[in-house]
N, C-alpha and C positions, 0 to 999 in steps of 0.2 A: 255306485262307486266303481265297480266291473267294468261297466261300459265308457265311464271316463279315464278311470289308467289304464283302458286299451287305447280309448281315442288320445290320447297324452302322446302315450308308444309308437298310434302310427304318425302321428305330427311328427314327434322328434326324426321317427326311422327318414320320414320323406325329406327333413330338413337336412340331413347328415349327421345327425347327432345321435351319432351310434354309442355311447356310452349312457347317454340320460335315455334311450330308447330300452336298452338294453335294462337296465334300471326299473324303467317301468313293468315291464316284463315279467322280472323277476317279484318285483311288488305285487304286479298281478296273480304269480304263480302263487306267492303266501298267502293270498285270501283268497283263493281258491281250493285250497285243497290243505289234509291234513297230513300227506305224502311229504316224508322227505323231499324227494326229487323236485327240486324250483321251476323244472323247464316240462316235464310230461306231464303235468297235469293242467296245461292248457290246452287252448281249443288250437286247431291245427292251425289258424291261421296265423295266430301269435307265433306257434312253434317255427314256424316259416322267418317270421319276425327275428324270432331272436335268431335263428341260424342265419340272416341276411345281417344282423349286428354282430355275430362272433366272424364272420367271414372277411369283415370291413375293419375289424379289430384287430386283424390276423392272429386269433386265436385258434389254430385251427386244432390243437390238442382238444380243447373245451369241443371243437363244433365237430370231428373225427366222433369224439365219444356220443353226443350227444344224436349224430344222427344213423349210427349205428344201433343205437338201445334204441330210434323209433324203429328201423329196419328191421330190428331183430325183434322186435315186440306186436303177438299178433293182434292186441290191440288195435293197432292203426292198420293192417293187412288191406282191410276195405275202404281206405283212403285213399287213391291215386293220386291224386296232386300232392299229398303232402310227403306219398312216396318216393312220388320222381322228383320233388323239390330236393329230401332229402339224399338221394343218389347225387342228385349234382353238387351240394356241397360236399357230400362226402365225397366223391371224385378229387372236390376243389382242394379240399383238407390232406388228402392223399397225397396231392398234387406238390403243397407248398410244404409239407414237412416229409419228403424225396422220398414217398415210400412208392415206389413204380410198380412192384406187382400189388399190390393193395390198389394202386390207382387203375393199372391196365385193369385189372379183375373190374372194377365199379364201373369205367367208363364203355365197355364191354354193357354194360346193362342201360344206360342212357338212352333215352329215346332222341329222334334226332329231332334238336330243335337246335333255335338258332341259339338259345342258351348254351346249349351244352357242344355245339359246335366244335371249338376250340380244346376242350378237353378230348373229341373224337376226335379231331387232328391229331394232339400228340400220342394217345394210345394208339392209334395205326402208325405211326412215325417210330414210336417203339416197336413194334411188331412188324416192322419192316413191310406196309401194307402202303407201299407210297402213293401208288395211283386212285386208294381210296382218301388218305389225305391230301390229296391233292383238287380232290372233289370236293372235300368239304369247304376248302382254301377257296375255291373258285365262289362259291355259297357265299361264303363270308364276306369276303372283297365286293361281290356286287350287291349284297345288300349294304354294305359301310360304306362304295364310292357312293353308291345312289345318292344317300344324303351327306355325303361326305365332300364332296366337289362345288357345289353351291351354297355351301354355308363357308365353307373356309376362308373365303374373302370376307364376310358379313362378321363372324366372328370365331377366330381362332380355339379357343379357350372350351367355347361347348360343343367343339368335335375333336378336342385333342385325344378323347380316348378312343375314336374311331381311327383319328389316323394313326395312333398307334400301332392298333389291332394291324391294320394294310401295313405297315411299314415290318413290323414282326412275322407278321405271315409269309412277305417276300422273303425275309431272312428263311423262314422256315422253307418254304418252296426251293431255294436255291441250295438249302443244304441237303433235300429232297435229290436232288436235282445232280449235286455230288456223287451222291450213294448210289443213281441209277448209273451214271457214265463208269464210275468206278469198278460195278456189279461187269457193265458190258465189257468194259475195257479188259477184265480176268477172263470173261468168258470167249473173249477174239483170239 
């Protein structure tokens, strides 16, 4: 029964049906365990699961608390993945409900990947650390024109969230780009 309302979970998760995924999830957490807690007393990869369906819900009160009590619990300590998974939603969570030192602080511990990319963008952009986000900006772009240029004729639709990212990143770059002339311009 375990192994099928997990496999249920990751169907719906892969389908975008982050509410019946989510659902499952928590079905799963009941027959697992006699814990209160719905969501720790799964296996970390579910736990991933459901913070990837609270993040897509934008829940982020639920996925803040949620990936915090793993953070804070030395339980999971010797996880790696489920801890860097969790830094990045908690960054994300940070992120969309304006808590900026809560986010600076989290995104500060991200490892660099191309996940978490974008969250190191704007915590150097807050910390006034332009020429580091302006690196990561460069990262990002050439890995999303890569595949971002040759599909866009083929079909719009399954790279519009790439070209997003390059079209927002400009914006960010340019208002980068403000603050530096700005900085020189006091300092002439």
């Amino acid at each position: 029964l375990h192994a099928l309302i997990t496999r249920h979970a990751e169907l719906s998760e892969n389908l975008g049906l982050w509410d019946e995924a989510l659902k499952q999830y928590v079905e799963q957490g009941k027959s697992n365990s006699k814990t209160i807690d719905k969501y720790l007393c799964l296996d970390s990869k579910s736990i991933i699961g459901v913070m990837n369906c609270l993040n897509h819900l934008a829940r982020f009160q639920e996925l803040n608390e949620l990936a915090n009590s793993i953070l804070g619990n030395s339980k999971f300590s010797n996880q790696s993945e489920l801890i860097s998974t969790c830094r990045h939603y908690a960054a994300s969570a940070a992120w969309h409900m304006i808590q900026y030192g809560q986010f600076v602080t989290l995104a500060q511990q991200l490892e660099e990947t191309e996940n978490n990319y974008f969250y190191l963008v704007a915590a150097n952009v807050i910390n006034k650390k332009f020429d580091v986000a302006l690196d990561y900006i460069k990262k990002i772009q050439s890995k999303a024109e890569n595949k971002l240029f040759p599909s866009i004729s083929f079909n719009y639709e399954r790279v519009y969230e790439d070209f997003s990212m390059v079209s927002m990143l400009n914006e960010v770059r340019e208002t980068i780009q403000y603050h530096q002339h700005q900085e020189m311009s006091r300092s002439a």
